[in-house]
C-alpha positions as CSV (number, residue, x, y, z in Angstrom):
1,X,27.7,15.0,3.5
2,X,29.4,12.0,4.5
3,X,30.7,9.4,1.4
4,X,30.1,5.1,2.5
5,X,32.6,3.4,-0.1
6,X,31.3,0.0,-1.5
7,X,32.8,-3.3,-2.8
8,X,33.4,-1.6,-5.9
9,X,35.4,1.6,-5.5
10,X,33.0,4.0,-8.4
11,X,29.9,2.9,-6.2
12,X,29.4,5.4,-3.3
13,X,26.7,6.0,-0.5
14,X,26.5,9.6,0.1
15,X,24.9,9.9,3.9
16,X,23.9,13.5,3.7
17,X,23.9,15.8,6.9
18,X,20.1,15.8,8.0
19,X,18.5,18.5,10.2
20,X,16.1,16.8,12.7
21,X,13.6,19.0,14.9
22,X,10.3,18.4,16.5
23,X,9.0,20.4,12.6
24,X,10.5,17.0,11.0
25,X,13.8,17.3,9.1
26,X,16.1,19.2,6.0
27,X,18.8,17.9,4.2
28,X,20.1,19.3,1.0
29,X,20.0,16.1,-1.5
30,X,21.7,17.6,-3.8
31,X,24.5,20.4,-4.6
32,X,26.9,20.2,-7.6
33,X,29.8,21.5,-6.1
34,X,29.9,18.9,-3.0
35,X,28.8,16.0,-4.9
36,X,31.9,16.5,-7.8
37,X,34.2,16.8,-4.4
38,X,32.5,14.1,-3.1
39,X,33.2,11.5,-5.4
40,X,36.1,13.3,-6.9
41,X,35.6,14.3,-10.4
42,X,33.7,16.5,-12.8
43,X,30.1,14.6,-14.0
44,X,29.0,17.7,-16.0
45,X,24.9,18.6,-15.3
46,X,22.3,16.0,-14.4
47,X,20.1,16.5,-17.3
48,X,16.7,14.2,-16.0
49,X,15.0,13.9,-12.8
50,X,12.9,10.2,-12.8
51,X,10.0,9.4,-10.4
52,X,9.6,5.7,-9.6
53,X,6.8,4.0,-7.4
54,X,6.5,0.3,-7.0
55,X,4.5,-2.1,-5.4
56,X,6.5,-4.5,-3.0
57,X,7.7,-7.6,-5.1
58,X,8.4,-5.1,-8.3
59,X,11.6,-5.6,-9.4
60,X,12.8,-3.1,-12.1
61,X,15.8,-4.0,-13.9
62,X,19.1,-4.7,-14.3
63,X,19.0,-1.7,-17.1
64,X,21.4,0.3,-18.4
65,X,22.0,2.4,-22.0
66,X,25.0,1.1,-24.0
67,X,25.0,4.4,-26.0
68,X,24.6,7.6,-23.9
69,X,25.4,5.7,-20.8
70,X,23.5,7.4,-17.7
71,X,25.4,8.3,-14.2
72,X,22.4,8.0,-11.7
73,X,22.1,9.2,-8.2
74,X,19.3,7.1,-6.7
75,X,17.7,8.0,-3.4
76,X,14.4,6.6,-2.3
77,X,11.7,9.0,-0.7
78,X,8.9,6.5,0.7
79,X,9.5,2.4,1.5
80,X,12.8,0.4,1.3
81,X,14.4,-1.1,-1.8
82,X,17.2,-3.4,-2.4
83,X,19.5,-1.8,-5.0
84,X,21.9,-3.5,-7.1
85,X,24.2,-2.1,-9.1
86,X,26.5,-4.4,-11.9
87,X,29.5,-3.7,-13.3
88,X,29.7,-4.3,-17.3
89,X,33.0,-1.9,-18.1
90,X,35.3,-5.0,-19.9
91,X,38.3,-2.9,-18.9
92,X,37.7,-2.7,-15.0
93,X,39.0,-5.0,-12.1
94,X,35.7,-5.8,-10.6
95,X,33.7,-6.4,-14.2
96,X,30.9,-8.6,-13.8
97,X,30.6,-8.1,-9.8
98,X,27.9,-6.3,-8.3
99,X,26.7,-4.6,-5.2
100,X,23.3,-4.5,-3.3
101,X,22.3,-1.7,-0.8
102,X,19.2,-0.8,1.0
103,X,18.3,2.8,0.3
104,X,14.9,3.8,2.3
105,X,13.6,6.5,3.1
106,X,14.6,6.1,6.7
107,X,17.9,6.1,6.3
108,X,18.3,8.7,3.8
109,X,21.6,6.5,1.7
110,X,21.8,8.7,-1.5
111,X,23.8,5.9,-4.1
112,X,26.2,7.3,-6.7
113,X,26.1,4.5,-10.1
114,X,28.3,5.7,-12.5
115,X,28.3,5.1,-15.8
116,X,29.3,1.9,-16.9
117,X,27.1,-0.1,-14.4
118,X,23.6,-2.1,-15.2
119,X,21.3,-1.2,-12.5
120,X,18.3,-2.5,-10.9
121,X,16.1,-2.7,-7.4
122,X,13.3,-4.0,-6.0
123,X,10.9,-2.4,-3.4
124,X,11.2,-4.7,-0.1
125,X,8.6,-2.8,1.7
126,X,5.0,-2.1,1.0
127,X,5.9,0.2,-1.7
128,X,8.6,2.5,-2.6
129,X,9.4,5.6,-4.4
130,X,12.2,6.3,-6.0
131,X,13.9,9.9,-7.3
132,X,17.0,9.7,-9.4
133,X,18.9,11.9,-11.5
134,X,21.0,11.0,-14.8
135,X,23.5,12.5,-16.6
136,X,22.3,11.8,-20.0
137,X,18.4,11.5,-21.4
138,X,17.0,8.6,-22.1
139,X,17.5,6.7,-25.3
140,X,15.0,3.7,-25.7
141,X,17.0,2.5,-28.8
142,X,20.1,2.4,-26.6
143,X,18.5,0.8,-23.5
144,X,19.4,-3.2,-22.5
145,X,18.2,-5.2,-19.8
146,X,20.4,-7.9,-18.1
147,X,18.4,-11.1,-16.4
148,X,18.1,-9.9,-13.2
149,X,18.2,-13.6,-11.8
150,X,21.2,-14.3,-13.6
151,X,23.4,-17.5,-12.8
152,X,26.5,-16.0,-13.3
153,X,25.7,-13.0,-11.3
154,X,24.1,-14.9,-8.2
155,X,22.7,-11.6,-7.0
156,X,21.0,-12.1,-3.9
157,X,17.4,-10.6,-3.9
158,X,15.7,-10.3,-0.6
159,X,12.6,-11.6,-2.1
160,X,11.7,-14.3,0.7
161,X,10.3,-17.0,-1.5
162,X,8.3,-14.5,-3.2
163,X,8.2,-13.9,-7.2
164,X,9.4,-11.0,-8.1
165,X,6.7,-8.3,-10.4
166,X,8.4,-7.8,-13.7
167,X,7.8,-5.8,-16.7
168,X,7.8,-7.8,-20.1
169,X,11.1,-6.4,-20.9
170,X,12.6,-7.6,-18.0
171,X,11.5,-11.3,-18.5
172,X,12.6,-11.2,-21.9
173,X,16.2,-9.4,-20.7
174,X,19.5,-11.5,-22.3
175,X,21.4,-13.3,-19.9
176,X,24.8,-11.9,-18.2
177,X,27.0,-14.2,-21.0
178,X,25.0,-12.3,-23.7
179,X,25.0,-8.8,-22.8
180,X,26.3,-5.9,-24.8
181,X,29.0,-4.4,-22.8
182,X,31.3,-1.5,-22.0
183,X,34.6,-1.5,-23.3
């Protein structure tokens, strides 16, 4: 495995080391040991596996929970998705910038969101499907959305004139300016 660093130093791209043979492929997605080396510290167990399909156009988030805050490792399995992760931790240098990525299944990118981020994607191709672990369960009382077309974030969706598909949550997210943050 192979760590890609991002903008923001906590955000990482694991590349994994894939086996390709006329049979298809193998890669190991996942081993504790390597992925604590990896990004250098201890994340105790992933506790949750999610499974997320969506039509092309869907854009899920920015979510986050601001009590029992998830670490997610995201990789996508079928399609493409722009994913964007936002940094809401008050106390750290690049608070309030964020980073987009395309993870596909193509190209394998595992993405390492620690806690402390909002995080959100959309599926730029056909559809996608999405496997992430998270490193604490999820807590509907504790879950907040962020605008995901933001002013003040200016994140740059790939959604070629398009609108994006959202859930009622997400129209009804709070704006950037307004959002319950990490200290």
């Amino acid at each position: 495995m192979q760590v890609i660093q991002t903008a923001i130093s906590d955000l990482l791209i694991i590349n994994p080391r894939v086996f390709d043979d006329a049979r298809g492929f193998f890669f190991e997605s996942f081993n504790q040991r390597e992925f604590e080396r990896l990004i250098g510290r201890k994340t105790g167990n992933f506790v949750q596996d999610n499974h997320s399909c969506s039509a092309r156009n869907a854009l899920r988030g920015l979510h986050y929970q601001i009590k029992q805050a998830q670490g997610k490792l995201v990789r996508v399995v079928a399609g493409k998705v722009f994913d964007v992760a936002v940094d809401i931790r008050k106390s750290s240098p690049t608070f309030g910038r964020w980073v987009g990525n395309i993870l596909s299944a193509e190209n394998r990118h595992i993405l390492w969101i620690p806690e402390g981020f909002a995080h959100g994607f959309v599926a730029i191709d056909g559809y996608a499907e999405l496997l992430y672990k998270t490193t604490d369960y999820w807590a509907p009382e504790y879950e907040r959305a962020i605008l995901w077309n933001d002013p003040d974030l200016a994140i740059d969706w790939p959604l070629e004139g398009c609108a994006p598909i959202l859930s009622v949550n997400d129209q009804n997210a709070v704006s950037f300016c307004q959002a319950e943050i990490f200290p």
